[in-house]
Backbone bond lengths (Angstrom), bond angles and torsions (degrees), N, CA, C in turn:
res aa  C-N    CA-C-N  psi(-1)  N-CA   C-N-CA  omega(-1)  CA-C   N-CA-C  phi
1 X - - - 1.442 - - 1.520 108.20 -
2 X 1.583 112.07 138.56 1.903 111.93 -170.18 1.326 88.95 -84.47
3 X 1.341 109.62 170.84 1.479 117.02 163.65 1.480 106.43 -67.49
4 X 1.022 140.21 -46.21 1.584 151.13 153.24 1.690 108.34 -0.94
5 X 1.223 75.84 -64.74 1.790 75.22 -172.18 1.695 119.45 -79.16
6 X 1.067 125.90 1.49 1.309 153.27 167.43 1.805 107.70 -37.71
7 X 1.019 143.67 79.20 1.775 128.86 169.58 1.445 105.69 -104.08
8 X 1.463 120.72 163.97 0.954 127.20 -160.07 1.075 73.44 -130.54
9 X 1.763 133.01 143.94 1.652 136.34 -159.94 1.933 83.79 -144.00
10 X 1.295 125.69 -10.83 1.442 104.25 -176.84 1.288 97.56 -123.42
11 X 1.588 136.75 141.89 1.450 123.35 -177.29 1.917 102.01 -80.29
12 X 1.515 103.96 155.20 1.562 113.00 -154.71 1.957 91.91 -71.99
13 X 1.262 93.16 -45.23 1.595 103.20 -178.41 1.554 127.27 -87.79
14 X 1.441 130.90 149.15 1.757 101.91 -168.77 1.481 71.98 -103.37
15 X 1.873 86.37 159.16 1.647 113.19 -171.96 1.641 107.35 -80.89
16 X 1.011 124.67 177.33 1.292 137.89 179.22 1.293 131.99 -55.88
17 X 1.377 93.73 -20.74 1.851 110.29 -165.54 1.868 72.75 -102.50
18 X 1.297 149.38 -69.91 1.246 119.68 -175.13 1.259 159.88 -38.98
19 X 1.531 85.32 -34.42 1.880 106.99 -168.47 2.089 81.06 -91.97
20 X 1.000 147.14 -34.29 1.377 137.55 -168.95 1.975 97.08 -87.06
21 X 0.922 138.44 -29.20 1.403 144.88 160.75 1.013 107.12 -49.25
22 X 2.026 122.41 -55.41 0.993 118.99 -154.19 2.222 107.20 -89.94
23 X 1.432 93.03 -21.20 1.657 96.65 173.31 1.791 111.50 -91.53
24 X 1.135 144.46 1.89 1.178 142.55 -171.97 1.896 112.68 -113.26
25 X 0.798 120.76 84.32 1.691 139.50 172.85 1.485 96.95 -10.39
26 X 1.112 115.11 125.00 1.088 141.50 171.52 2.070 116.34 -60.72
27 X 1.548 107.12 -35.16 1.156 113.22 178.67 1.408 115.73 -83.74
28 X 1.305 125.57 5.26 1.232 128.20 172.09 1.452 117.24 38.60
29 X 1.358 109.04 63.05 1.595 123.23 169.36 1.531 111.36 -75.68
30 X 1.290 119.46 145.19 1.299 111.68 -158.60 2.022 95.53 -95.18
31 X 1.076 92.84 170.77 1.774 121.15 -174.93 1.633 95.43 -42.97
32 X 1.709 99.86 -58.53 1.706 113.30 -167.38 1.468 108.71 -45.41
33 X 1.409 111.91 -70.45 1.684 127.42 169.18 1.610 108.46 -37.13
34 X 1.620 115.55 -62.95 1.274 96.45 -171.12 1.596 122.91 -60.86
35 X 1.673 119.19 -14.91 1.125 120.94 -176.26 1.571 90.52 -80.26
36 X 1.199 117.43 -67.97 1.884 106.65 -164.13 1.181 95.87 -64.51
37 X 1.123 145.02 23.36 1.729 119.79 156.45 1.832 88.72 -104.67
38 X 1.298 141.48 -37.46 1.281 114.51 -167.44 1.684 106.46 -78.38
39 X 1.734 116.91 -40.84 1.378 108.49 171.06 1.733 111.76 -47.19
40 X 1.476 126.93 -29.84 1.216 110.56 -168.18 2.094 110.56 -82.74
41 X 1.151 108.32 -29.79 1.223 128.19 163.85 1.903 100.35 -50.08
42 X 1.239 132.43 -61.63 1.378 116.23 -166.53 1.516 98.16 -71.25
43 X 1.228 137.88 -37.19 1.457 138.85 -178.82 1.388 101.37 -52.79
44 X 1.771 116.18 -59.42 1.477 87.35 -167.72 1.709 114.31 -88.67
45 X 1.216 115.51 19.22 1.466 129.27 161.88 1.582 98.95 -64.52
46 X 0.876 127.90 -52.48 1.701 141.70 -149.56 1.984 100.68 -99.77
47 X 1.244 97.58 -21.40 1.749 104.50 165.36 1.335 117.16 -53.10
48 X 1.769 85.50 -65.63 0.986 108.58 -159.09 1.631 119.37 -64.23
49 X 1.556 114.21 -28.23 1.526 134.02 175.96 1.627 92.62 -63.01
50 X 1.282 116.29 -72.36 1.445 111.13 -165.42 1.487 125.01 -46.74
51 X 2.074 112.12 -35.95 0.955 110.90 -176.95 1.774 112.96 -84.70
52 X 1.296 121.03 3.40 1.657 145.05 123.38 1.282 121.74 -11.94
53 X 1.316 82.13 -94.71 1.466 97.37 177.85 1.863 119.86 -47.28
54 X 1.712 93.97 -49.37 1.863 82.27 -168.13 1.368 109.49 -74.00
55 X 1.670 135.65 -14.15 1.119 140.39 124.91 1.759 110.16 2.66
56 X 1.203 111.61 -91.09 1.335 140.56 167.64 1.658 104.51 -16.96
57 X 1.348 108.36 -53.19 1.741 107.53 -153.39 1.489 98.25 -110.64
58 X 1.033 104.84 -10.68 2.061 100.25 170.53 1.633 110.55 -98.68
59 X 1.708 106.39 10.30 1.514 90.73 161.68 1.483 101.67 83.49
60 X 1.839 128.09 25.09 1.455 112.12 -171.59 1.584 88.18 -91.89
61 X 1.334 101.88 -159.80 1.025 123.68 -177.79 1.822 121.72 -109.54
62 X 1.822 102.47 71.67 1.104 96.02 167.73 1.734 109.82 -171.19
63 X 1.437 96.13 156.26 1.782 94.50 -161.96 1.414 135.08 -50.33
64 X 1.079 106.72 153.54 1.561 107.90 173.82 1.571 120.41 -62.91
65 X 1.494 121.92 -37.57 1.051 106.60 166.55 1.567 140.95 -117.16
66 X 1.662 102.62 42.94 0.800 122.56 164.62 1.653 117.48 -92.83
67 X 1.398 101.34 -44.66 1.568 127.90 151.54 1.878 101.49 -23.80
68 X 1.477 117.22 -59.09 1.265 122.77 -152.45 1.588 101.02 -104.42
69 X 0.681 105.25 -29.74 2.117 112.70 155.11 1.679 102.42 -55.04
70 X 1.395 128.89 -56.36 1.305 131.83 -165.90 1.602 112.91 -65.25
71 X 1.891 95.91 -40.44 2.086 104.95 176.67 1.476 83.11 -66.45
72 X 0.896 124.94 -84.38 1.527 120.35 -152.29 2.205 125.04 -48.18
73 X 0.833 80.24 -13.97 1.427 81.92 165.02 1.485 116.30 -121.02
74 X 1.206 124.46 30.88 1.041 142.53 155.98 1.830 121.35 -103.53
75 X 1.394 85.81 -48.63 1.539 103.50 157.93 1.350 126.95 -48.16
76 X 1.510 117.74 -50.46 1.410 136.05 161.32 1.631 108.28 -29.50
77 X 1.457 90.90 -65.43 1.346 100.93 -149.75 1.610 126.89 -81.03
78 X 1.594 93.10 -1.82 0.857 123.00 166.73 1.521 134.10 -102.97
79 X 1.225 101.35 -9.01 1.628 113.66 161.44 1.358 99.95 -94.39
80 X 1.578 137.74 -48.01 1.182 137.47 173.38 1.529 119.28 -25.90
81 X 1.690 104.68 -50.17 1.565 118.13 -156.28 1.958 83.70 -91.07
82 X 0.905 142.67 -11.24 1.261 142.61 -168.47 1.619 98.60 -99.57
83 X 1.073 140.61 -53.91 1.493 161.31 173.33 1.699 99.39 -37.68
84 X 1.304 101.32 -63.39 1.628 130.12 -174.20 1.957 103.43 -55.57
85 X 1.702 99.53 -28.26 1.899 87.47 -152.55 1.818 81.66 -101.56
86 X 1.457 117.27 -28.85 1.856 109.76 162.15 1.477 114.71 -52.67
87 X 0.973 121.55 -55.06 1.823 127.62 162.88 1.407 95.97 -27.99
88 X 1.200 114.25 -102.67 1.407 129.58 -166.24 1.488 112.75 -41.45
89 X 1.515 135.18 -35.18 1.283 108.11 -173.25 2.197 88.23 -105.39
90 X 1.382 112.25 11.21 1.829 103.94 165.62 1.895 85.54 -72.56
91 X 1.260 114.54 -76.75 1.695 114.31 -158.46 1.744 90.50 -50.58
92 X 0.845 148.02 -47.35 1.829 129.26 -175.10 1.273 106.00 -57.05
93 X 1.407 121.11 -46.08 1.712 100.14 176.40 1.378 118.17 -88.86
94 X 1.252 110.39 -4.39 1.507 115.37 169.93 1.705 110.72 -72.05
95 X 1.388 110.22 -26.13 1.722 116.94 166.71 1.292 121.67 -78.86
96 X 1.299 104.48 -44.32 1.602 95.75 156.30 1.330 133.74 -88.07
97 X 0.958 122.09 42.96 1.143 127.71 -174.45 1.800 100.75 -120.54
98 X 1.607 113.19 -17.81 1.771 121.42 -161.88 2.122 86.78 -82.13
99 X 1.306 62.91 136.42 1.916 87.27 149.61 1.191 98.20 -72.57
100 X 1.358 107.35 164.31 1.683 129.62 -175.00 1.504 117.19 -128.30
């Protein structure tokens, strides 16, 4: 076989309309929901640390660094969701900010 006759019948890379098909949820949950389900996720991140902690100071029965596993991924997730809402309102004034 020449190199000539050689075709490539599948493209090497998937196109644009795939790879965005293939990352965007099919159930089409709206913006609102996906925000109050992640704000409700850092709350009970931050529940869950506190109810940790008072664990911790009434003398129950449970570790110290599990206690400090619980602040810290609360912490995360809470700088995360804070990180995320500077993003979002930099690109909003970055949109208003365009000529038209």
């Amino acid at each position: 076989m020449a190199i000539s006759q050689v075709s490539i019948t599948q493209p090497v890379q998937p196109t644009l309309t795939q790879t965005v098909s293939q990352t965007i949820p099919s159930n089409k949950e709206s913006f609102g929901s996906v925000l109050k389900n992640a704000i409700s996720a850092v709350n009970d991140s931050q529940i869950a640390s506190d109810k940790m902690t008072d664990k911790l100071v009434n003398g129950e029965d449970v570790e110290l660094h599990d206690v400090m596993i619980s602040a810290q991924k609360a912490n995360i997730t809470l700088n995360t969701a804070l990180q995320v809402r500077n993003k979002v309102v930099e690109a909003y004034q970055e949109i208003m900010r365009m000529t038209v």
